[in-house]
N, C-alpha and C positions, 0 to 999 in steps of 0.2 A: 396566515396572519402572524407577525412576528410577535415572538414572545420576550419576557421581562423576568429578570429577575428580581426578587421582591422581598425583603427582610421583615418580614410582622415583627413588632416591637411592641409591645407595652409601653416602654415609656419612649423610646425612641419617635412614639405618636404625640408625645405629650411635651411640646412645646410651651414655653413660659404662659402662656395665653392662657391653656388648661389649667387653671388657679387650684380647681378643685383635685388634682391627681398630679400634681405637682408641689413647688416651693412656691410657685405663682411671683405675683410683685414684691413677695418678701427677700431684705436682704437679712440672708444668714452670716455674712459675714459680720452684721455686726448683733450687739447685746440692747436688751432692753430693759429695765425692770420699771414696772408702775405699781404704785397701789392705791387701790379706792373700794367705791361701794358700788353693788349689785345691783343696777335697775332691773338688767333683762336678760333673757337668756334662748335664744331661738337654736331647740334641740331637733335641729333636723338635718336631711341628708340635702347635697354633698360633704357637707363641713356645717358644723356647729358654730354658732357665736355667741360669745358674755359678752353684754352691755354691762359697763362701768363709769361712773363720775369718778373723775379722778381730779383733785384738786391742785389747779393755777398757784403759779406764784403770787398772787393778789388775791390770793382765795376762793378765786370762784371756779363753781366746777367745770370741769372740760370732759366731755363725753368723749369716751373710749370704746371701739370696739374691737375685740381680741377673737381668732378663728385656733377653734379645736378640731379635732378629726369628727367623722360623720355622726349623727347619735346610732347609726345602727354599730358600728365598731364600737362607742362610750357603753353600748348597752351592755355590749360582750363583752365586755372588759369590766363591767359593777359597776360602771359610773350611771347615776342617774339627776334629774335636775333637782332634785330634794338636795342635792350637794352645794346648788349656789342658790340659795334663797333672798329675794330681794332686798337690801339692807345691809347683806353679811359684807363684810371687809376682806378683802381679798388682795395678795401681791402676786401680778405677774413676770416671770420670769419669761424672754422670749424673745423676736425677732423685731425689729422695724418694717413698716411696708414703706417701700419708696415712694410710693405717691401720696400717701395718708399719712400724714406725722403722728395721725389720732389712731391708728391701727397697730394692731401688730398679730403674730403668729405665738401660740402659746406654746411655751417648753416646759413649764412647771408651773403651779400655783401652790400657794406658799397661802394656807389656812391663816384664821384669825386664831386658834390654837397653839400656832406654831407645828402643826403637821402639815402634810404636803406632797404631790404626788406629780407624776411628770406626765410627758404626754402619751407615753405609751403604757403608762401605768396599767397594770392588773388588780383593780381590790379584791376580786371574785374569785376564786380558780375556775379556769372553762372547763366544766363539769357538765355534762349531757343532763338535758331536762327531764330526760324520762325517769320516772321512781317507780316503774313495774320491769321485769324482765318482758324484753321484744318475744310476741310468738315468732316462731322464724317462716309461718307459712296461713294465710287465712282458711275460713272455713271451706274455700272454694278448693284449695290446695296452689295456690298463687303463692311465689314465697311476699312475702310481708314487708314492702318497702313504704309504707303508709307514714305519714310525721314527718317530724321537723327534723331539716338538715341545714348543714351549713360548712364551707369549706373551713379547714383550719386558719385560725386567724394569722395575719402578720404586722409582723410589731419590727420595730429598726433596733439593729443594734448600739447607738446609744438611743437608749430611754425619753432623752429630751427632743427626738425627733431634728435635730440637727445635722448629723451627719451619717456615715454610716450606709449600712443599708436593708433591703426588706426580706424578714427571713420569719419562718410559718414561728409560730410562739414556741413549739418541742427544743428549737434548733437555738434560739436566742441566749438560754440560759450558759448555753457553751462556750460563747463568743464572748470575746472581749465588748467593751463599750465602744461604739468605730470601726470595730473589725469588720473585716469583708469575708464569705465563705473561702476556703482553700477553691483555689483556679478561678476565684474571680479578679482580677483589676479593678482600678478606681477610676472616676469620673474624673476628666483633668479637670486643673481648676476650682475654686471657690475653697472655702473650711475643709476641713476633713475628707474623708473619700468621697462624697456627693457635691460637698460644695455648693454654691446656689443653683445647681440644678435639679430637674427630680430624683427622687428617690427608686430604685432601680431593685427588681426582684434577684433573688438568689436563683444560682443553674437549675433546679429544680423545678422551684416553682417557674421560672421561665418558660423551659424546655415544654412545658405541658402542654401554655396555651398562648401565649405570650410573644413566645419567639420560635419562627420556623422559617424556612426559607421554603420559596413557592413561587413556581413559575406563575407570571399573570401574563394575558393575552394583551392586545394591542389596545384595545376597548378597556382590559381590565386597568393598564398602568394610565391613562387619560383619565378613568374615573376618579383613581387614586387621588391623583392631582385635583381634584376637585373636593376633596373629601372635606365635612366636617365633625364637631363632635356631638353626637345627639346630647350625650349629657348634659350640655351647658343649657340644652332645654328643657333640661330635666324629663330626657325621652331614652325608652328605653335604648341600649347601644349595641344591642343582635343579641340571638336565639341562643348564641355559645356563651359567651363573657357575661353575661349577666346572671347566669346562673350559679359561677362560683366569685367571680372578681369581684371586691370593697366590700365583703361581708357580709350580703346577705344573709336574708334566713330565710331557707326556703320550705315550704308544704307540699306535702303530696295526700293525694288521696283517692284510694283503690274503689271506684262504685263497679257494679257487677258488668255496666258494658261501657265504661270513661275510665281513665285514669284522670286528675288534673293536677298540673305541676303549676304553683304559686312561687311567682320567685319574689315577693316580697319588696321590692320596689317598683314603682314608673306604674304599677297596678297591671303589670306585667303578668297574663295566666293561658295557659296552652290546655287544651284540652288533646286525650288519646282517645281515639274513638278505639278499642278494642274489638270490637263485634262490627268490622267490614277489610274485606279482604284487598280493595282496591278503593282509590283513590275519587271519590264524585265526580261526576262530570260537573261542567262549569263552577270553579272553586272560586269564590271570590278572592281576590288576594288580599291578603293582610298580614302585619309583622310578624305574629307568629304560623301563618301557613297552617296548612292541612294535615294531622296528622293521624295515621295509623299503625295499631301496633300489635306485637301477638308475645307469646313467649316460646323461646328455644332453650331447654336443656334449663331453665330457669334465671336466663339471660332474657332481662325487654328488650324487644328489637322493635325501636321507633322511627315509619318513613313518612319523613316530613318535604312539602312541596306546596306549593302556589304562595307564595312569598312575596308582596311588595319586594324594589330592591331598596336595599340600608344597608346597615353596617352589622358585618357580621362578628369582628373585633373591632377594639381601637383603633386600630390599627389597618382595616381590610374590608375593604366594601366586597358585597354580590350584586346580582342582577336579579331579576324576577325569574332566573332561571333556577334557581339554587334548589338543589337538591339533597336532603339532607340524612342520613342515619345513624343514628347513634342506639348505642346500646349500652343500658344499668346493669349493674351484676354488682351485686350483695356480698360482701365477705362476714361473715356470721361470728368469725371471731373477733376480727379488728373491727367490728359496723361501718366501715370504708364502704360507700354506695359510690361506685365505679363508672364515669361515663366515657363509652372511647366513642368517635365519631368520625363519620367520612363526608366530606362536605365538596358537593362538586358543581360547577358553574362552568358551563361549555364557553359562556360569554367574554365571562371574566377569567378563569381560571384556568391552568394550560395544563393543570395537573391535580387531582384531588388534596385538598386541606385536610389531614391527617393527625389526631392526638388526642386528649382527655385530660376531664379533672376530679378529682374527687373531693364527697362534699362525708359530712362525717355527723351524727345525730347532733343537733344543736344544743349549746349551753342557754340558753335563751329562749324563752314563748316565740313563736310566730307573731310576729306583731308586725304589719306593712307600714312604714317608715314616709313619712310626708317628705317630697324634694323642692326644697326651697333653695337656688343658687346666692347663696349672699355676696358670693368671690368678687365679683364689679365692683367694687366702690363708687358712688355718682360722684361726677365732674363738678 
């Protein structure tokens, strides 16, 4: 069976179409600014939206609706919807949508105070939720990976979500407004280094999970071509990428013969069976597959199998063949809860899927996030 070469990309999957993980139908190249009043405000995932009146030349009002980043990233960043209360006066700074004269992409909102914050604003500092010291080991002698996690956020280097591009929150403060990490290039075309296209991760965060090169079989590159994106159903998008990618907040929780891993959207939860050493006979398949787990040396070692086939990235479908293991490991002094994983598919894949992400105690409650896609505009 001839094989394929095959670039996983993050955003190299995310075509103008993908509203929600892109620039979408907004043009960046050009400026927008409105102001009016507060009818509404739908704080939910993919993307957030303020409803606004915004008053006509003849004075009457014209409803506006303007799209912010997810409310799970707005939570982790301080923003909450006690910010736009219905009434308040509000000016937005931000994009046009091409197809909606009544829309736009928000860069900034400019308070009735005269204070104001952009889109990637931070009011909070992402400060971890826990206010006791972690024991580092339960009363079993299991080390202690229980609570809320969540990958380090990313924020674009300029602020107003314009240009630039997406670098974890530590890295941001270093960077110019625009700036691209050292050995990255720009996106040809459009404003700044992204331009009207998406916004694109830094080498690092890339290199994790994002982007890999990977042999796919004959069956694998056909699928490809057929791929869509769960998201836009607001379904989960695979067993890997969802656990650290658009900022979840994830939960764990160690029972005596279960581990269960809560990823916080799409109502998306895995159980580990701990107490069986092999795999059921007749496993029903389902998204998240069958798993079992044990510990080595104080490393989880989870083998996961009987999987519907989907998407296991953005980017990379499997087959119901997928076989999957990954393994957590705790670092006790940075709290960096480590996943590296082997992902292999005889079907699709000509070579094991290879890499890892880490996710870090969360600044944020656990709270599972409603997915309302609002990115369609109607016709």
């Amino acid at each position: 069976m001839r094989a394929s070469a095959f670039l996983i990309g993050l955003f190299a999957a995310c075509q103008p179409a993908y509203a929600h993980h892109g620039f979408g139908t907004f043009d960046m190249n050009a400026d927008v600014e409105i102001t009016g009043t507060v009818t509404d405000l739908a704080f939910v995932n993919p993307h957030s939206w303020l409803y606004l009146d915004v008053a006509g030349d003849d004075g009457e009002a014209i409803p506006y609706r303007c799209e912010m980043r997810s409310a799970t990233t707005l939570r982790r960043s301080g923003w909450s919807p006690e910010m736009f209360p219905t009434g308040a006066q509000v000016t937005i700074q931000g994009s046009p949508d091409r197809n909606d004269r009544h829309a736009c992409y928000v860069s900034t909102v400019i308070f009735a105070d005269g204070s104001s914050i952009d889109r990637y604003g931070q009011r909070t500092p992402p400060t971890p939720v826990e206010a006791e010291p972690r024991a580092p080991r339960l009363a079993s002698g299991e080390p202690n990976i229980s609570g809320q996690w969540a990958a380090e956020q990313l924020v674009m280097t300029d602020p107003r979500g314009q240009r630039g591009t997406l670098v974890p929150l530590s890295e941001a403060e270093a960077l110019e407004p625009g700036a691209l990490p050292e050995g990255q290039g720009p996106i040809p075309g459009g404003r700044g280094a992204s331009g009207g296209g998406a916004p694109f991760a830094s080498g690092e965060v890339a290199r994790r999970l994002f982007q890999a090169r990977i042999e796919l079989t004959e069956a694998g590159r056909r699928a490809m071509e057929r791929r869509e994106d769960p998201a836009r159903r607001c379904e989960p998008i695979g067993v890997l990428m969802d656990w650290s990618y658009d900022s979840p907040v994830n939960r764990i929780t160690q029972h005596e013969n279960t581990i269960v891993l809560e990823y916080g959207k799409f109502g998306y939860a895995r159980t580990i069976h701990m107490n069986q050493r092999d795999h059921a006979a007749g496993i029903e398949p389902s998204r998240t597959g069958h798993s079992i787990g044990h510990w080595e040396n104080d490393v989880l070692v989870v083998d996961t199998v009987g999987f519907t086939a989907g998407a296991l990235t953005r980017g990379l479908l499997h087959s119901d063949r997928l076989h999957l293991v990954e393994r957590f490991s705790l670092d006790e002094a940075s709290m960096a809860l480590t996943r590296s994983f082997i992902a292999e598919d005889p079907l699709y894949f000509a070579e094991p899927f290879t890499s890892y992400d880490v996710v870090y105690p969360s600044n944020v409650p656990y709270e599972p996030s409603a997915c309302d896609d609002r990115s369609l505009f109607p016709e």
